[in-house]
N, C-alpha and C positions, 0 to 999 in steps of 0.2 A: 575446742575439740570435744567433738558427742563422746562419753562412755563407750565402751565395746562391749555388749551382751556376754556373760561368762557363764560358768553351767549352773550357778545358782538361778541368774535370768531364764534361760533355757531350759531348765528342768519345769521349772514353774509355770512358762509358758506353753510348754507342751502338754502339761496336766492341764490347765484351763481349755487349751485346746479340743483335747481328750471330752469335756465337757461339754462344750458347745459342739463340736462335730464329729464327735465317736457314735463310729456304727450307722451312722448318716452313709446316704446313697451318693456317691462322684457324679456332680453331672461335667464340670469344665474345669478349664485349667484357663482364665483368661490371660494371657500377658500384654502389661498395659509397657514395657522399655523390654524391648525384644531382645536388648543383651542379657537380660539376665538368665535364659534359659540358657544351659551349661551342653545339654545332649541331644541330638535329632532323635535318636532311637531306644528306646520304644517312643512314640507323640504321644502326646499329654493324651491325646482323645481317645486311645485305646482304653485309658482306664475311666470312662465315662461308664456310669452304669455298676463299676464295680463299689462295693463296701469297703467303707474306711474302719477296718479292725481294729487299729488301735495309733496312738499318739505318742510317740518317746523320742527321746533325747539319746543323739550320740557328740562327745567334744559338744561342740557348739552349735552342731547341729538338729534342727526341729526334724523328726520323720514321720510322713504320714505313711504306715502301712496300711496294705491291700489284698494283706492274705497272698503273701508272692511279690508283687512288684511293689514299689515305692515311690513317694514324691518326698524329697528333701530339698531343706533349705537352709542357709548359713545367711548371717544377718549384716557379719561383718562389722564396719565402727558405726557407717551410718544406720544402719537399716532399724527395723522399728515392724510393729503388727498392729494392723487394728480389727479387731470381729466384727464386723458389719452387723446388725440385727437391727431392725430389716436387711434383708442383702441390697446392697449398691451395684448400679451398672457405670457411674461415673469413670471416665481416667486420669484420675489425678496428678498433679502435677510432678510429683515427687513418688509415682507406682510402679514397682517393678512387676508384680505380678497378684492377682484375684484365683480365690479358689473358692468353684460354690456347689452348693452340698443341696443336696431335696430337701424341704422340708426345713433347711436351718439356714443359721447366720450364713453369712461371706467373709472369707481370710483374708484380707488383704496385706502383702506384704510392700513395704514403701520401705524406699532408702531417701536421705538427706546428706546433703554436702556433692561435692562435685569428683568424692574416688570412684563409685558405682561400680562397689567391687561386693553389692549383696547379689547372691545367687539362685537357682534352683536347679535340680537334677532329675529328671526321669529315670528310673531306674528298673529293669527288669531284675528278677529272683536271683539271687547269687550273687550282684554284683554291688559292692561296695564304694564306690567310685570314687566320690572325693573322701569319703572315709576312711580308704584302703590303708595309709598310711599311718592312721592315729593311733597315739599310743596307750598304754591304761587306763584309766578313770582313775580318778584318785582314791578312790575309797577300797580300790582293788589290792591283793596279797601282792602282785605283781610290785606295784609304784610300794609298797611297803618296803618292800625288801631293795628297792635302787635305794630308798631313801634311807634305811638303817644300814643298808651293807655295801651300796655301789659302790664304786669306784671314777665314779664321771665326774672329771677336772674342771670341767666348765663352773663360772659362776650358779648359785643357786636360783639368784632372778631370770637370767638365761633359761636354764632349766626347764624352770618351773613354765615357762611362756611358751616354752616348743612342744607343740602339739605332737609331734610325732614321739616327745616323752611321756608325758601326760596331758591328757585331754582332758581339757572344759578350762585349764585357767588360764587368766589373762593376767592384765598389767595391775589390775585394781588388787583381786585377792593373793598377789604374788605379795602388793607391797603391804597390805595387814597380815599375811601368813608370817613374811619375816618381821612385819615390826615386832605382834604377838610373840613370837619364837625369841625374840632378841638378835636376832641374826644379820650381818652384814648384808647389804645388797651385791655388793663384789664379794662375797667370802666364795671360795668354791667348796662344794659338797665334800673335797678331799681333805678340806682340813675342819671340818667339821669333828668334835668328837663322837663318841657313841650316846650319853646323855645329851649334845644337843642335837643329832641327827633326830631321837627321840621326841623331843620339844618341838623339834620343827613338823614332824608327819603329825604330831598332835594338833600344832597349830592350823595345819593346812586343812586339818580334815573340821576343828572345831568351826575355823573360820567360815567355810564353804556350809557347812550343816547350818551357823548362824544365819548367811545369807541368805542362805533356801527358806529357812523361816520366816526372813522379811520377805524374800519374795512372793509366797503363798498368800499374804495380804493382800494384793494386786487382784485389780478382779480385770478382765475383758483383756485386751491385746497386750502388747509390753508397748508402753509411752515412751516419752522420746527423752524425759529426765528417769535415766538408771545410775546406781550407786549411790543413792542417794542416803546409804547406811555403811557404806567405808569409811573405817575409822581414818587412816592415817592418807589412802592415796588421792591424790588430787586437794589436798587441805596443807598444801605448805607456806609458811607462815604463822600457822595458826600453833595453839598451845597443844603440847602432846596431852594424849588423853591418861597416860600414864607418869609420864614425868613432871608435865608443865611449861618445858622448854621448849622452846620453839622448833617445829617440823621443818625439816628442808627438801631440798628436792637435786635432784643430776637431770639438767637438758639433754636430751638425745634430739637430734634431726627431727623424727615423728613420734615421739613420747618423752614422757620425763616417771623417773622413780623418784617417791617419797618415803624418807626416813628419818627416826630421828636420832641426831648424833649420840644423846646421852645413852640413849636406852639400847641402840644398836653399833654404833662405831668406839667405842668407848671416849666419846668425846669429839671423834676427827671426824672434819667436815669433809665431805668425799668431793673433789672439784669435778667441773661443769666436763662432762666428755666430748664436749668440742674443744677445752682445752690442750694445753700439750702435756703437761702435767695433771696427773691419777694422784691422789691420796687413797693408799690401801688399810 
C-alpha cells in the first residue's frame, strides 16, 4: 500500500512547483483519464493565456492560482507528480492529467493502483470546492485551542485524520505525532490532561515542521517512495527508536496504525480491530 502524500509532502511540492512554473504563461490543461477532472465549469481552456501567480498548498491539496480562478489538485494514496523538462506530449499509462506552461517544464499529474480516486478541480474566484469543508492547518490558534481546550470524545488518531478537523494530516504523521507525544492511539482527546494535551500540539507541530525539512531536499515532482523519514508508521516489527521494543501495529480493512506498547500503551498491546475484543 503507496504512502498517502501529507502536508509536509504537499507543502514542498507546491514550493518546487512555485519554481518551475511560477509566473509562467497557461497554455492547456491536457487530461490524459478523463475521470479525473471533478468540474465542467469554468473548462480548463478558459484559463489558457492567463498567468500562474502563484503555488500553495491547502489540506492536501496543491493550488495553482490565476490571479481569481484556480486549478487544484489532491493526489490522494496513489497519485504521484512529475515535472516534465522538456515538456512531454506522451499518455502514459498511469496519467490523470498534464499541465503545460510557455516557456517551462509540464506537470504531470499520474495515479497508481487501481482506487483512481487522484483528482482536479477548475475553479472560478470565490469558490472553494472540494476545500470548502476543511478544517485548520495545524499550525493555526484555531487547531491550538481544540487541542489544549476542546472537548471532542473522539479518539485522537480519529481526529487528527479527519480533514474537516485539521487539514494536511494523515495516517503517517498521526502515528509519529502520538508516538513522540506518548500518547495512546484510542486515548480520546477527553481524557487527555492539560500537560499532555500540551505535548501532543507540540509533537504535532515539531513532527510536521521535521517533515517539511526532509521534504525541501526533494528536488523535481514528489516520487512514488514518500515517508520515507517516519519514524514509527509503517515500521512495525522493527525496534522502537526510543525504547528498543518492538513497534506494533492495529489492522484496519484499509490501513493499520503503528505504536509502540512501552512507550505509548503503558505496556498493552492494543488488539487487531477486526477483532471482537479492543484492549483500551
Amino acid at each position: 500500500m503507496a504512502p498517502v502524500p501529507e502536508l509536509p509532502e504537499m507543502q514542498a511540492l507546491a514550493e518546487r512547483l512555485e519554481a518551475a512554473v511560477g509566473g509562467a504563461e497557461f497554455e492547456a490543461a491536457v487530461p490524459i483519464s478523463f475521470s479525473g477532472l471533478k468540474t465542467y465549469s469554468p473548462a480548463p481552456e478558459s484559463l489558457a493565456g492567463r498567468t500562474l501567480t502563484s503555488v500553495g498548498r491547502q489540506g492536501k491539496y496543491v493550488v495553482l492560482d490565476f490571479d481569481g480562478p484556480r486549478i487544484v489538485f489532491h493526489l490522494s494514496q496513489g497519485g504521484r507528480v512529475d515535472v516534465e523538462s522538456p515538456p512531454k506530449s506522451s499518455r502514459p499509462k498511469f496519467g490523470v492529467v498534464r499541465f503545460l506552461f510557455d516557456g517551462r517544464p509540464s506537470v504531470l499529474v499520474k495515479e497508481f493502483g487501481t482506487e483512481k480516486k487522484a483528482g482536479w478541480w477548475v475553479l472560478e474566484e470565490g469558490n472553494d470546492g472540494p476545500m470548502a469543508g476543511l478544517g485548520p492547518e495545524p499550525f493555526s490558534d484555531e487547531f491550538a485551542e481544540l487541542i489544549l481546550n476542546g472537548s471532542d470524545g473522539r479518539r485522537v488518531h480519529t481526529l487528527l485524520r479527519q480533514q474537516s478537523t485539521v487539514a494536511g494530516i494523515g495516517r503517517g504523521y498521526t502515528d509519529d505525532s502520538l508516538h513522540r507525544a506518548g500518547v495512546s492511539p484510542y486515548a480520546s482527546l477527553t481524557s487527555l490532561k492539560p500537560p499532555e494535551r500540551q505535548a501532543l500540539l507540540h509533537a504535532i507541530r515539531s513532527v510536521l515542521t521535521e517533515g517539511l525539512v526532509a521534504e525541501r531536499r526533494r528536488t523535481g515532482g514528489l516520487p512514488t517512495k514518500v515517508g520515507d523519514h517516519w519514524v514509527v508508521h509503517n515500521r512495525h516489527g522493527t525496534p522502537c527508536p526510543t525504547c528498543g521494543d518492538g513497534l506494533r501495529r492495529v489492522s484496519y480493512e484499509s490501513y493499520e496504525v503503528t505504536y509502540c506498547p512501552a512507550c505509548q500503551t503503558g505496556g498493552k498491546i492494543l488488539a487487531d480491530r477486526r477483532m471482537s475484543r479492543l484492549v483500551r
